[in-house]
NUSE-428108 format. One record per residue: z, x, y of N, C-alpha, C, O in turn. Coordinates in pm, whole numbers, plus 50000, padded with zeros to 5 digits. Example, Ala and Ser with C-alpha at 12.3 -4.5 7.8 and 13.67 -1.06 7.14 Angstrom:
2
507805131949431507805123049550507805132049670508465142449668;507085128549775507145136749894507875129050003508045134150114;
END
This chain:
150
654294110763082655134116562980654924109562847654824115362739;654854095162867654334089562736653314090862634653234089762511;652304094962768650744101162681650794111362602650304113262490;651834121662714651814134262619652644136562479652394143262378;653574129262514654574129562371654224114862297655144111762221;653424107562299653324096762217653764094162109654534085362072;652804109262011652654109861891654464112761813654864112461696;654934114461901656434122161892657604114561807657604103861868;658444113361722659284100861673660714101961745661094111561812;661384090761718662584094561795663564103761780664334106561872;663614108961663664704119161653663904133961786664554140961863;662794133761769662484146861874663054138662017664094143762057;662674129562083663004115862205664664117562190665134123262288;665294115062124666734115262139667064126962156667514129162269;667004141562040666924157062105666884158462259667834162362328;665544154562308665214160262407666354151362551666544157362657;666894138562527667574135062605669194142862576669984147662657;669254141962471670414148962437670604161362528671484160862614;669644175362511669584184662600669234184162756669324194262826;668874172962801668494169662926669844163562968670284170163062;670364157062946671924150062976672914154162918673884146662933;673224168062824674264169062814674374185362875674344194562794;674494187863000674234207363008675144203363173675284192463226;675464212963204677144210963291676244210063405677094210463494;674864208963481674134206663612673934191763600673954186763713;673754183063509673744167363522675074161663511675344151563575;676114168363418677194163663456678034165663610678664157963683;677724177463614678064179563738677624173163892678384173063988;676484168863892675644153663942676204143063956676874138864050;675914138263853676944127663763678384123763850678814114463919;678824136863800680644134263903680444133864048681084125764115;679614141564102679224140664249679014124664283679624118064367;678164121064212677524109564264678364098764263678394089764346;679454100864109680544086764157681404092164210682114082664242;681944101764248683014107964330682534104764514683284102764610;681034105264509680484103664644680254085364651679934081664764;680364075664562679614062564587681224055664604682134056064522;681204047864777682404041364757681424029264841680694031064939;681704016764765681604003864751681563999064916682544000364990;680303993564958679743990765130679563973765121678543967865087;680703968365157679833956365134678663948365205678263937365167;678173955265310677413954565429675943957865355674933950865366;676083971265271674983979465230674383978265041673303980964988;675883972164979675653973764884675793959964758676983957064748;675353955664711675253945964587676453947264506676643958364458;677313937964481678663940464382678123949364235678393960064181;677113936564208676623939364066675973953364012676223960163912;675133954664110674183967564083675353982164136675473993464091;675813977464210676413991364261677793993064139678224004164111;678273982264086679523984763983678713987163819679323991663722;677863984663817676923984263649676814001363713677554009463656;676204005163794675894018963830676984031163815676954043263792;677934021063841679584033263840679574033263696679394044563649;679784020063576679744017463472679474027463397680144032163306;677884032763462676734041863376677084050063358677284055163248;677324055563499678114068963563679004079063420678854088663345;680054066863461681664069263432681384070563215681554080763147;681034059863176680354060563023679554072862957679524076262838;678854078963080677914086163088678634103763020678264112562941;679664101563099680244111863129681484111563059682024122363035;681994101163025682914101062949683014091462841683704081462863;682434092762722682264080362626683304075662580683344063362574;684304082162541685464081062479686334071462546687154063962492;686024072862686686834061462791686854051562743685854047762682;688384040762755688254026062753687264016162857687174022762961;686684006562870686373996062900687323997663067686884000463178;689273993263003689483991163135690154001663180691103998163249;690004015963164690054023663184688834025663305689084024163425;687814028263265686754023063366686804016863469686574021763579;687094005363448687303990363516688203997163620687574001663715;689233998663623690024002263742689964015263790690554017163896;689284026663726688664035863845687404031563916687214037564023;686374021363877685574017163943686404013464077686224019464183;687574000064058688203995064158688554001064226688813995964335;688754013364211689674020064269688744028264408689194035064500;687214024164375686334032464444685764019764529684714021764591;686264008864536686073994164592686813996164786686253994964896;688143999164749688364001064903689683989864883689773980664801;690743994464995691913985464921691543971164948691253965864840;691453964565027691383948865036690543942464924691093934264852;689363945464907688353941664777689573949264664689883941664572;689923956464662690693961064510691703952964529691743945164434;692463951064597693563944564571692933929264542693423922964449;691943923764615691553906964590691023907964463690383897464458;690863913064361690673914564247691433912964140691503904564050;692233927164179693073929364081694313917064127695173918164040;694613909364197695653898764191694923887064170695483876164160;693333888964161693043872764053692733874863942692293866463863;693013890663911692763894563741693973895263657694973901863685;693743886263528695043890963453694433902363345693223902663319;695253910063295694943920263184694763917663049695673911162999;693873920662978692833928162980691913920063058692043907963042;690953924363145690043919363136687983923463122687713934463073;686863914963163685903922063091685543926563214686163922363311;684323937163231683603939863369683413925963433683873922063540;682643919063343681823908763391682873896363508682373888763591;684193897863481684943890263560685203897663687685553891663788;684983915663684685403915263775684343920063901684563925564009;683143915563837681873917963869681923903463946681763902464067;682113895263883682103878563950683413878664048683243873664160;684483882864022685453882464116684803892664282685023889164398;684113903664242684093906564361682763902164438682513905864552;682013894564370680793888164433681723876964504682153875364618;681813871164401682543856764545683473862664665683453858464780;684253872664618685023880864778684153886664861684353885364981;683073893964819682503895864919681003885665002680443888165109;680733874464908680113866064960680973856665088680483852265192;682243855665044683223846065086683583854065222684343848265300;683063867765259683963879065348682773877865447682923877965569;681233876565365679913876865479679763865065534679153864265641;680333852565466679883837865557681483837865666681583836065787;681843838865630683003841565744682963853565870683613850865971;682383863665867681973874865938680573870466014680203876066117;679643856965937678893853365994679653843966112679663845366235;680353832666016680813824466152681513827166259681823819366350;681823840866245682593842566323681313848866451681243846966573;680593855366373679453865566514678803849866576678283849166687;678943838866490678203826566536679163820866653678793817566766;680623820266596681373814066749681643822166837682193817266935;681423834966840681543846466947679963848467003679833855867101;679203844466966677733841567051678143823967114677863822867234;678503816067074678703806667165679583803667243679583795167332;680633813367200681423815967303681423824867458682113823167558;680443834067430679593842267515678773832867581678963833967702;677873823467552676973818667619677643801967686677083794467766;678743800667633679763790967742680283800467862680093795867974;680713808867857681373823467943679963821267997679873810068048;678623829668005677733828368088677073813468171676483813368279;677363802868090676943787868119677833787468250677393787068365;679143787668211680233784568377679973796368442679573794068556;680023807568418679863820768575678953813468615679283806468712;677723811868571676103802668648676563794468704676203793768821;677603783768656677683772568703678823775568883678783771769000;679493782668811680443789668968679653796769065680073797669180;678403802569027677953807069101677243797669211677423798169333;676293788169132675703776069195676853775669282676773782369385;677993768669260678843758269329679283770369403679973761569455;679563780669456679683790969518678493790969636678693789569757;677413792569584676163794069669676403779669743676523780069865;676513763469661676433752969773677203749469816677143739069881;678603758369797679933756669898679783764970050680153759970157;679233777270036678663783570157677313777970262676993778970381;676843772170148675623768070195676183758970360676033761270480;676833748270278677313736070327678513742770441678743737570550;679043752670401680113753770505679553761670626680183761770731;677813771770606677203775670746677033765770797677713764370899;675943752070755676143740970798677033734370880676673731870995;678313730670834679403730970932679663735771074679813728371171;679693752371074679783756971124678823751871265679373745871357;677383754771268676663750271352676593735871389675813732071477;
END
């Protein structure tokens, strides 16, 4: 696209985005896509996935405030992440805090979800260590008591 329009200056470059992004099939996109994107913390990046709503929401509505924004983004977060936010946020505040507020909640949500799959695997493999071990002492309690017997 560059080759072909090179020669081109920006007022034609701005036109042509102008008519490409402003016609009711990209807006209509647009709303789909943040109406459809709700916040995975398993799947999704705080940063990139909230700059993305940012785009979205600006995109489509310029006139919007800042934290006007800001808390319909949150609002597409899911209640526990929205609420751990919005009660370490005081008002006004910028994206960027609450871009950092929800990185550390959800960093702070995956090392804990880790330790936990970590003491429930060693807790599993103590549970399998003693059945083995009952079993042994099972097998040389019989053993010893045919013994007896004869």
């Amino acid at each position: 696209m560059r080759q072909d329009h090179a020669k081109r200056d920006w007022l034609w470059g701005k036109s042509e985005i102008i008519t490409k992004c402003s016609n009711n099939s990209w807006s209509f996109e647009m709303e789909n896509a943040f109406e459809s994107a709700i916040f995975n913390s398993e799947k999704d990046k705080p940063l990139t996935w909230f700059l993305k709503q940012k785009d979205r929401l600006s995109s489509l509505n310029p006139e919007m405030s800042d934290s006007m924004i800001n808390m319909k983004i949150l609002r597409k977060c899911g209640g526990e992440l929205e609420n751990a936010i919005k009660c370490r946020c005081v008002e006004p505040c910028s994206s960027e805090y609450y871009i950092h507020r929800g990185k550390s909640r959800v960093n702070r949500r995956r090392l804990t979800s880790r330790q936990a799959n970590i003491k429930q695997d060693k807790s599993r493999a103590h549970v399998k260590q003693k059945s083995s071990e009952r079993q042994a002492h099972v097998t040389l309690w019989s053993y010893t008591k045919s013994c007896d017997i004869q």
